[in-house]
N, C-alpha and C positions, 0 to 999 in steps of 0.2 A: 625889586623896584624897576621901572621902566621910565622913561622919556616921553611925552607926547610931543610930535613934530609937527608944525602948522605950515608949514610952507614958505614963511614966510620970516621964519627964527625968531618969532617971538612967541611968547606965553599967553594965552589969551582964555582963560578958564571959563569964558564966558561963551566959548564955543563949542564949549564939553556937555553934556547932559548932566543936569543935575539930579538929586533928589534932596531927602532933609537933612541926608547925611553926609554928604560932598557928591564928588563926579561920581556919575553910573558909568563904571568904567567896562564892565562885562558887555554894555552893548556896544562899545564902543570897537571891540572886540569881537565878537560874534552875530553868527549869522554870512550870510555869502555878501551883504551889501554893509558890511560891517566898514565906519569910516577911517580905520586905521590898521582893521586886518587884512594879512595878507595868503590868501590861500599856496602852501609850499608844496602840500601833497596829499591825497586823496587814495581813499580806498573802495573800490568798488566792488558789491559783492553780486553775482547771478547766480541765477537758481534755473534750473531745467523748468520751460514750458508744463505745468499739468495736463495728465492725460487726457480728462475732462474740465469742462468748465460751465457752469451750468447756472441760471436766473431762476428766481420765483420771487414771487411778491405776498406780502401777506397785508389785507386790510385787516384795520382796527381801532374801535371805539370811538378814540378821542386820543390826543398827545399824550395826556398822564400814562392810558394803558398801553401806549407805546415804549415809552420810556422804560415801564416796567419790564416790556417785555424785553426791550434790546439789554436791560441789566440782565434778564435770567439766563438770556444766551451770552451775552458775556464770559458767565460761572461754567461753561458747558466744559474748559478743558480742551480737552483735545480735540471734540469733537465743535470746538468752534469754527462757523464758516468762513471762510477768507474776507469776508465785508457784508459787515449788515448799516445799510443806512434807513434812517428815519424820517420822512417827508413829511412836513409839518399841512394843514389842509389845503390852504394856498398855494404850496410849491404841487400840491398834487393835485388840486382843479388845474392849475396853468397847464401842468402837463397833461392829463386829461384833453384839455382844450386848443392844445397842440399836435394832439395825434393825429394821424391821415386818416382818410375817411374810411372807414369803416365799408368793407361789403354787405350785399343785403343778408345774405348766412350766416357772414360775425353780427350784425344786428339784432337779428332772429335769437342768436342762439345768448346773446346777451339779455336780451328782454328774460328769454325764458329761465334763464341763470337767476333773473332779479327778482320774477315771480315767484320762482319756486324754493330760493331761500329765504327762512325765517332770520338767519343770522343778516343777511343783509341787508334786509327790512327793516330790523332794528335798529340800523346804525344812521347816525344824521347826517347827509352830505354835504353837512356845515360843518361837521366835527371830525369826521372818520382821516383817518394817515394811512400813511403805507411806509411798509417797511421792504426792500427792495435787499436780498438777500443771494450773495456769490458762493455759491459752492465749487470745490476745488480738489482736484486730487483723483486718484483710480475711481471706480466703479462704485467698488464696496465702502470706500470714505466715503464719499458723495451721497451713497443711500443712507449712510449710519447718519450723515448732519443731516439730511434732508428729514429722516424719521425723527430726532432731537425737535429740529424744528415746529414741523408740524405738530408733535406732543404740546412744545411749547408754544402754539400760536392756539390751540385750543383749548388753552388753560386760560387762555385771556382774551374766548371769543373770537381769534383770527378767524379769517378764513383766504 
């Protein structure tokens, strides 16, 4: 059993967080802005810098087939990449429409990237996501997730 201290020595339940079943006393407790914990000692753990660290982006469909996909690389084991995140279309027009300006040869070479794939043509850029994925670790890690992924980003149409 424990004591709640108000400052002020009196009892005041009404300053506690409730629910249907009395005080939520776990939050009251937890977390680092927790109102009556007090942090005593900490553990911190570091890890060596990886030797590589490596981006790739994968477009795809619509959210659902994103979802899907970031569950299959979830299942990958070991050969999961250090961070896949999922940009819903909005968060990835804004940042589209943030980028710096483009040269006239990234332009060029954009246009004809748009022309000439069927896979991007297909997709609506009302709907399409991106999946923005960190790869991590030597050489040969890095290529093994990189080849996982791309497997799996053309199972569900990435590109």
């Amino acid at each position: 059993t424990g004591s709640f201290w108000q400052g002020n020595g009196e009892s005041d339940p009404a300053a506690i967080g409730r629910q249907s079943r009395g005080p939520d006393l776990l939050s009251l407790f937890l977390g680092s802005e927790g109102c009556l914990g007090i942090i005593t000692s900490a553990v911190t753990r570091i890890w060596p810098l990886p030797p590589i660290q490596d981006y790739e982006s994968v477009l795809l469909r619509d959210f659902n087939t994103g979802v899907q996909f970031a569950h299959h690389v979830s299942k990958l084991g070991a050969f999961v990449p250090a961070s896949v995140r999922l940009l819903d279309n909005a968060h990835f027009r804004l940042g589209q429409a943030m980028r710096e300006e483009m040269s006239l040869v990234e332009k060029a070479a954009k246009s004809a990237y748009t022309l000439l794939s069927p896979s991007l043509q297909s997709m609506s850029s009302t709907e399409m996501v991106c999946a923005t994925v960190l790869f991590e670790g030597s050489q040969e890690e890095v290529n093994e997730q990189r080849r996982h992924i791309k497997k799996i980003a053309t199972k569900y149409g990435g590109i």
